[in-house]
N, C-alpha and C positions, 0 to 999 in steps of 0.2 A: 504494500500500500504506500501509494506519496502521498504528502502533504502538501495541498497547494501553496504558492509562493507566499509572505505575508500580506497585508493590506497595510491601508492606511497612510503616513507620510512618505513618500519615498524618498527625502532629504533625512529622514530618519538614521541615526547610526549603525554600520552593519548592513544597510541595505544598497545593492547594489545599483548604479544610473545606468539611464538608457543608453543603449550601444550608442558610441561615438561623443557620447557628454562627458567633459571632466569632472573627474570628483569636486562633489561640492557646490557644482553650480546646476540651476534650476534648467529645464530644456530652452533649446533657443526662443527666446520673446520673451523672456521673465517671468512664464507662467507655466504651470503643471499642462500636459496636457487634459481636453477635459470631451467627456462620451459626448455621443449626439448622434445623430444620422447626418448626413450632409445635405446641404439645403436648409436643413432647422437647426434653431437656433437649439446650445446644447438646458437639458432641462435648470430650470431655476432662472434662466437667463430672464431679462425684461423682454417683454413682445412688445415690438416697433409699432405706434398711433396707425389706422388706416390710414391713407393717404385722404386728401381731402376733395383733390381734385385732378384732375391733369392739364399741365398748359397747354395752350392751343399753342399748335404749330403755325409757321409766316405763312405756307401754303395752305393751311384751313384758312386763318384770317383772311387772306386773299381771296381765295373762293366766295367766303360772307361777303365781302363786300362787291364783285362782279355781281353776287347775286342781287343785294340792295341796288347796284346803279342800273342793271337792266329793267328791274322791277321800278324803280323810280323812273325811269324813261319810259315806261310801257304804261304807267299810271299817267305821268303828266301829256302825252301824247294822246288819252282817251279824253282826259278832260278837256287838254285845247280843241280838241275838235266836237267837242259834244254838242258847239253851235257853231258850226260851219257853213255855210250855204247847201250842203247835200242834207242835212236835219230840217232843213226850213218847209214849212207846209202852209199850207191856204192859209191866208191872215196871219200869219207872223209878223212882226215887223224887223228891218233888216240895217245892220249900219258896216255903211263903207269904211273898211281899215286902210284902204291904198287911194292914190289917186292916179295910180297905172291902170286906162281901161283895159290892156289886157290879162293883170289879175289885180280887179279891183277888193281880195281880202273881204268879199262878205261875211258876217258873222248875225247869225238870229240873237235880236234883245231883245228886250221886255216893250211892249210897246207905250207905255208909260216912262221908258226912259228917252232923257232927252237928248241919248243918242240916234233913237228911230229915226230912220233916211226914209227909208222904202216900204213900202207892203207890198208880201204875195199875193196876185191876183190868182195867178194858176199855176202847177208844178204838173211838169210831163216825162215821165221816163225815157231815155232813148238818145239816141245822137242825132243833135238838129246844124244844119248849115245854118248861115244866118240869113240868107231867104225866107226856108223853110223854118226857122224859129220866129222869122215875124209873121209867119203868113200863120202860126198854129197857136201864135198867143190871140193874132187878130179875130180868131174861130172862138178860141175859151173865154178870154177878155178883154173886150170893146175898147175901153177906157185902161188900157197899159201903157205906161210910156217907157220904159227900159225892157230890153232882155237880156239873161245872163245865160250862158250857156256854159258846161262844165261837161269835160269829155272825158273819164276815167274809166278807159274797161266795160265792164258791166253795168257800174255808176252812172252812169254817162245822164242828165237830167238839161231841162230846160226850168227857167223863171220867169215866168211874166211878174214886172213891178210895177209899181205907181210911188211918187212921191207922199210922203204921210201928210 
């Protein structure tokens, strides 16, 4: 039968250091070695606070913010045009932002304000010349004196106006 090795200090007198230590001195770092698994901390140790958060990265940050400018350009481009001249419908009243007739910058007001230039007399789907847009305002409305014509694609409308 053996007796296993002692326990307890191993700076203790009589008892032998580990391979390659000089008598006398504790293992290399100043400290005993001590159990544990690796990865965990060994038992008795303090357990380290959760973490509370993690920092954003420059390439997240950046991301957020492409996101914010798109979306801010996509919101302020729905608003500027929410009174456009293609929004304008029978009795609207309408005011000139340009004094280029050929983009004279209509935009639908309140016709109470004392911006109101213009009113709709009639509004027509479609791509009109401007023959053909006086000749199909003088059909819907007698009494027009301007026409505005807007060619986009599918958009594509006529405006018969009057001074307010």
């Amino acid at each position: 039968m053996t007796t296993p090795p002692p326990q307890g200090n191993p700076f203790a007198q009589g008892q032998q250091q580990p391979y390659g230590q000089p008598q006398g001195q504790a293992p290399q770092g100043g400290f005993p070695q001590q159990g544990g698994q690796p990865g965990f901390p060994p038992p008795g140790a303090p357990v380290p606070p959760p973490q509370q958060g993690r920092k954003l990265s420059f390439k997240t940050i950046k991301n957020i913010v492409i996101v914010l400018i798109v979306a801010g350009v996509a919101i302020g481009g729905y608003i500027a045009s929410k009174d456009d001249a293609n929004t304008a419908a029978v009795g609207d009243c309408m005011h000139r932002g340009s004094t280029d007739d050929n983009d004279p910058d209509l935009e639908v007001v309140d016709c109470g304000d004392a911006k109101a230039q213009y009113t709709v007399l009639a509004k027509m789907e479609g791509n009109f010349s401007g023959l053909t847009a006086q000749n199909k305002c003088e059909a819907e409305a007698k009494d027009f004196q301007y026409v505005y014509t807007e060619t986009n694609g599918s958009k594509s409308f006529l405006l018969c106006l009057k001074d307010k």
